[in-house]
N, C-alpha and C positions, 0 to 999 in steps of 0.2 A: 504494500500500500504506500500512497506519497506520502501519508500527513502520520506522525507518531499521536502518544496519545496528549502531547503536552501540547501541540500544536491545534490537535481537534479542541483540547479545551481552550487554548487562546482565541481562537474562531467564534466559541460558545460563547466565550466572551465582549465579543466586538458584535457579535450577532445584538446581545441583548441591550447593546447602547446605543446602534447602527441601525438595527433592523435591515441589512443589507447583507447577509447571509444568508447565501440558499446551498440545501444539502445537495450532495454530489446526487448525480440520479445518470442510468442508465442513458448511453448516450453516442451522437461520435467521439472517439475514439475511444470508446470502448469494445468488448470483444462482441458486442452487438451491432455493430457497425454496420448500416445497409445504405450506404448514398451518403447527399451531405445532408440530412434532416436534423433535426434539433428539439428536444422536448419541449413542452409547452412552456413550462417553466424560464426557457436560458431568455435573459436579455439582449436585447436588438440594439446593437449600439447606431447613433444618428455619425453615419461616416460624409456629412459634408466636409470636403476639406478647407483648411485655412486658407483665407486668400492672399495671404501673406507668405503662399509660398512656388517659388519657383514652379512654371509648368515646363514639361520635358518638350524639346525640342527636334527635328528630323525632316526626311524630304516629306513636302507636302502633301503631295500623291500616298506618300505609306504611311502618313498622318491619317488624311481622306481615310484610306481603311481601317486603319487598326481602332479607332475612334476611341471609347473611354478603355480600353484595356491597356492604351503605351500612356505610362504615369498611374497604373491604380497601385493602391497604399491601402494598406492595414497596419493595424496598430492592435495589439492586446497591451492598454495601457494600467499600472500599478495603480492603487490607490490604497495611505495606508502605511506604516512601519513594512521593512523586510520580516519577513516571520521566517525564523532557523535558517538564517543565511543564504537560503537560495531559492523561498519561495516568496510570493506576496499575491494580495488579491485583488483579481482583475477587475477595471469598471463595467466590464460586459464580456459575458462566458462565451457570446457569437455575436457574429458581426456578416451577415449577409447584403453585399454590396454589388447593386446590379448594374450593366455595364452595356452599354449600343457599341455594338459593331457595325463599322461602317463598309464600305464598297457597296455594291449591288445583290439586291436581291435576287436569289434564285443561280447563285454565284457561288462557288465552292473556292475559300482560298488555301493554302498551305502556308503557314505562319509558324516565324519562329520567336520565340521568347526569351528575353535577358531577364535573370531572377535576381534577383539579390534579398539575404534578410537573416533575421537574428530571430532561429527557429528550435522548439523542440523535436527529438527525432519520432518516427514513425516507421514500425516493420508492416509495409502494405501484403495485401497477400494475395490471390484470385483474380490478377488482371495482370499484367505486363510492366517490367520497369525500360522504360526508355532513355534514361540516362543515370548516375549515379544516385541521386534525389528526385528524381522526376517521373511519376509512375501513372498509368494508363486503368484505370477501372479497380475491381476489386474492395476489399475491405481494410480497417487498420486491422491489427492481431496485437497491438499496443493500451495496454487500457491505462485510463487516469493520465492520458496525455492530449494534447489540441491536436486539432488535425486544419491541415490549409488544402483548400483546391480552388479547383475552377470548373463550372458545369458549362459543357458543349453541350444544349439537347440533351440528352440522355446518357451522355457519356462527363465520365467524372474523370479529370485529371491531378494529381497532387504532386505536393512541391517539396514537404519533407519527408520524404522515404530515406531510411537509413537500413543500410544491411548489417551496421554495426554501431552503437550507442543509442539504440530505440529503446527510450523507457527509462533511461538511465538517470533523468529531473536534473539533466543540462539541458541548455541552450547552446545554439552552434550557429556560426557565421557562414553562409552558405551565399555562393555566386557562381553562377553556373547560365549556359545557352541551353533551351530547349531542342532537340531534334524538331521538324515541319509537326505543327498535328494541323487537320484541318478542320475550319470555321466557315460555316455558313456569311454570306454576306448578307449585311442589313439585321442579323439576328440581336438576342439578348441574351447576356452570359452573365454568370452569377462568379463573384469572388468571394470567396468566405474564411473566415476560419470558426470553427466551434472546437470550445471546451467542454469536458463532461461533466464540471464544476468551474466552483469559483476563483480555485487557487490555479496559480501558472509557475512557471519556473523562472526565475528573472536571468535579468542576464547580469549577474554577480561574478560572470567570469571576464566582461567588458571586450566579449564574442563585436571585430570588426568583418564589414565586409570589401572583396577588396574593389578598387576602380568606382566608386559610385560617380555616378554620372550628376552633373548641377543639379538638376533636377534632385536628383537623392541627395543628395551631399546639404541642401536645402532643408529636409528634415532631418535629415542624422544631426543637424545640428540642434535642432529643434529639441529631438529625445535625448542630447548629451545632454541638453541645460534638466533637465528632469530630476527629479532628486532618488527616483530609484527607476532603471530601468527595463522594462517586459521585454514583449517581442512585436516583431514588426515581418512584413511581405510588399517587397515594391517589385513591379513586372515592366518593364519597357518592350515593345515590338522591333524586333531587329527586320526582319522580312515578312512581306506578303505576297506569295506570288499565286496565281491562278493554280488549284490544285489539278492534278493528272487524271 
């Protein structure tokens, strides 16, 4: 389990001053795992972003497509003392964030994706891994950890798959290029991350990641001024080409 028992009663505790405690419950990333759904229960966090911050830059035309998905950002932000050094709890357990895809519709594109983010790991299981961290369908087999993707239509893709320190309540600096997946033109994509609780893993290890682009480097600067810091997922669109 994450939380020992000194930690579930510091919880109990903050619960009953707070009222902002809610008990872990069955979830993603737990070993129930079916899609990216999320119990009634987890909170919706409001992901407008700051307009005080850098928007990302590129050719016009693969701007025109990739539309809100080059610059989408998540955040699992702390609120709150660290609790036992390397956990703390979040201001919102999921964050579904939906996103226009631009080009034409009726248009199949193949797109590739620049990840960057300060993430917990995840061993996916029952669908395909396509790059180191980057995995194609299937479920987590990780419980008591968040999970990050992005919903194509019916197809889930995720960003922290780990074959090794899945589960382990670190965070890890992860930057990585997607291989092609492909996107409907003119559709709408879902970015998300959901927790199966309230507690996250901080980044108490001061996990960078590497090359961020203005755009990023814009908010990394943001969450360095933070007085304790979660995790975060930002995506740029490197290519869009007409799929095959």
């Amino acid at each position: 389990m994450k939380h020992s028992p000194a930690t579930l009663a510091l919880l109990a505790c903050a619960a009953c001053t707070s009222g902002s405690f809610q008990a872990a419950a069955d979830g993603p990333g737990g070993g129930g795992l079916d899609g990216p759904q999320v119990d009634a229960a987890a909170q919706v966090a409001d992901v407008t972003p700051p307009h005080d911050l850098a928007r990302p830059t590129g050719d016009p035309a693969l701007l025109a497509i990739a539309g809100d998905l080059h610059g989408a950002f998540l955040e699992l932000e702390c609120v709150g003392e660290e609790i036992e050094f390397q956990f703390c709890m979040a201001r919102n357990r999921a964050i579904d964030l939906p996103l226009h895809f631009g080009g034409e519709a009726g248009t199949r594109y193949a797109v590739t994706l620049k990840v960057w983010g300060v993430l917990e790991g995840i061993l996916y299981a029952g669908g395909k891994a396509l790059a180191e961290n980057f995995y194609q369908g299937g479920q987590s087999t990780t419980p008591m950890t968040a999970v990050y993707g992005l919903t194509v239509g019916d197809q889930t893709y995720w960003f922290n798959h780990f074959e090794i320190g899945a589960g382990d309540h670190y965070t890890y600096g992860v930057t990585y290029e997607t291989p092609p997946i492909t996107i409907p033109g003119a559709s709408t994509l879902t970015l998300f991350v959901h927790s199966p609780d309230d507690i996250i893993n901080t980044n108490h290890m001061q996990n960078e990641v590497m090359d961020p682009t203005p755009a990023l480097q814009d908010r990394l600067d943001a969450i360095h001024g933070e007085k304790l810091q979660g995790q975060f997922l930002y995506v740029e669109v490197t290519s869009a080409k007409l799929a095959p």
